[in-house]
C-alpha positions in Angstrom: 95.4 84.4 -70.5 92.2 86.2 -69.6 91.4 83.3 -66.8 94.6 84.2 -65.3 94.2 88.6 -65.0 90.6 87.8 -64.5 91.2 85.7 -61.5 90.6 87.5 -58.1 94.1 86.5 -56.8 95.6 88.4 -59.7 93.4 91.3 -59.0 94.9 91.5 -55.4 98.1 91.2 -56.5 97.8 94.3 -59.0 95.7 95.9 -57.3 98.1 95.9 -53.9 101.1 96.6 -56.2 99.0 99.7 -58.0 98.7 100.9 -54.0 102.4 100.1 -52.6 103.2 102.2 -55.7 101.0 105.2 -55.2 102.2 105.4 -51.8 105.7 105.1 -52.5 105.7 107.8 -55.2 103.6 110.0 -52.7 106.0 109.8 -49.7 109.0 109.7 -51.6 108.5 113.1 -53.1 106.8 114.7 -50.1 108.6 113.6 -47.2 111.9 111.9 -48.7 110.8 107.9 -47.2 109.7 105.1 -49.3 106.9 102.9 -48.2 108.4 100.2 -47.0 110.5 102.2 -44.1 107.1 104.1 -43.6 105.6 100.7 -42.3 108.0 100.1 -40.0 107.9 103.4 -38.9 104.0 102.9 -38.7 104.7 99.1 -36.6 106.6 101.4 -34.1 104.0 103.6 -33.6 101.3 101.2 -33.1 103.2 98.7 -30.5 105.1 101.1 -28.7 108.7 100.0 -28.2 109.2 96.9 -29.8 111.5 94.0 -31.4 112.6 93.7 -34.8 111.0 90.4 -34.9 107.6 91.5 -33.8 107.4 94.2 -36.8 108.9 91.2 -39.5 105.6 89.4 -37.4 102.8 92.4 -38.2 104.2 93.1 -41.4 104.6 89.5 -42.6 108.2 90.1 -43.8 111.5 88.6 -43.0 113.3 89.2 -39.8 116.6 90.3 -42.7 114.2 93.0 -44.4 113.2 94.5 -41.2 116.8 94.6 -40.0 117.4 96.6 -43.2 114.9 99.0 -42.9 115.9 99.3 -39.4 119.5 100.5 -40.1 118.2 103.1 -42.8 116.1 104.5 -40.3 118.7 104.3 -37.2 121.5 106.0 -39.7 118.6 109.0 -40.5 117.9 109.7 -36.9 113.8 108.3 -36.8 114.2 105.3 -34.9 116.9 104.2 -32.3 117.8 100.4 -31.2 119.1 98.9 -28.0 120.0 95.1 -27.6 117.3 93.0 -25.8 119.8 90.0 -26.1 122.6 88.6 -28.5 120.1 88.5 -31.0 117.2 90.6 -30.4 117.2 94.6 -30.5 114.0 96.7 -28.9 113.0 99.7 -31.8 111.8 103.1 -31.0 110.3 105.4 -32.4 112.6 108.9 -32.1 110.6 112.6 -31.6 112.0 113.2 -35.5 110.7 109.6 -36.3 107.2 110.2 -34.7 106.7 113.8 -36.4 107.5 112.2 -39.7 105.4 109.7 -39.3 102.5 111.6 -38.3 102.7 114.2 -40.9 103.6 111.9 -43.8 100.4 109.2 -43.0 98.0 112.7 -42.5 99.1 113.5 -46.0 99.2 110.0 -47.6 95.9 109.9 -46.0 95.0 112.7 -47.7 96.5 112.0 -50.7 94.7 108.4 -51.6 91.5 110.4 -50.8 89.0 109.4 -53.0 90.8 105.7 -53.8 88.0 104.0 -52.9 85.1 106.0 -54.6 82.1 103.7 -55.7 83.4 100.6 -53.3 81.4 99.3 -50.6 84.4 99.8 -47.9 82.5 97.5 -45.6 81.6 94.7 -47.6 85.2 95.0 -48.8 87.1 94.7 -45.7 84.4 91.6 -45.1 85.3 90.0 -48.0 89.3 90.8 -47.3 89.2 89.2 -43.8 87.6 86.2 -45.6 90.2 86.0 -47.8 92.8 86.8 -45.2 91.3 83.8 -42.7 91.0 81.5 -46.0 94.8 81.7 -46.9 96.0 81.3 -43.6 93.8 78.0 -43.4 95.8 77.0 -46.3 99.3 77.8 -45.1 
């Protein structure tokens, strides 16, 4: 069993699990959104106006979980929809979404603060992208 938790796939795994989690338990109490709506939230910022395709895209998610998260955030006022086409909606970020947003990432920000003490953050996000272009090879 230790070949298995000693493997560096395993240790990505946990290790991204260890972070979702911290973040979720941070935003959660402070600004009342989980993680998951804070990253599409985050995809709006960054494109601008887009498609709920184009987030499922960037976040490598379904188009189904997107469309979830989408309708939370619609029905609490931080994002708005309009139809593109029978099938496609264009998301946007609302002045309540955007304020959120900003003031929950400054404070997540703040609050992983010291996560990566004693790591190489450059050699890390080397070794990421490696990994990153190496599993895409294999899909």
């Amino acid at each position: 069993m230790d070949a298995i938790t000693d493997s560096t796939a395993f240790k990505l795994h946990r290790v991204t699990a260890l972070i979702d989690r911290l973040a979720d338990d941070y935003l959660y109490s402070n600004h009342g959104i989980r993680y998951a709506p804070m990253l599409v939230l985050l995809m709006c910022r960054i494109l601008g106006p887009t498609s709920q395709q184009a987030i499922a895209n960037n976040l490598n998610v379904s188009r189904a979980s997107v469309s979830q998260r989408v309708a939370q955030l619609v029905a609490s006022g931080l994002i708005t929809t309009e139809p593109l086409d029978g099938r496609t909606s264009r998301v946007t970020l609302t002045p309540a979404g955007a304020s959120l947003f900003d003031t929950a990432w400054a404070g997540l920000e703040a609050h992983q603060n010291g996560l990566e003490a004693g790591v190489n953050e450059a050699v890390l996000a080397e070794q990421l992208d490696r990994i990153i272009d190496n599993a895409k090879a294999l899909l």
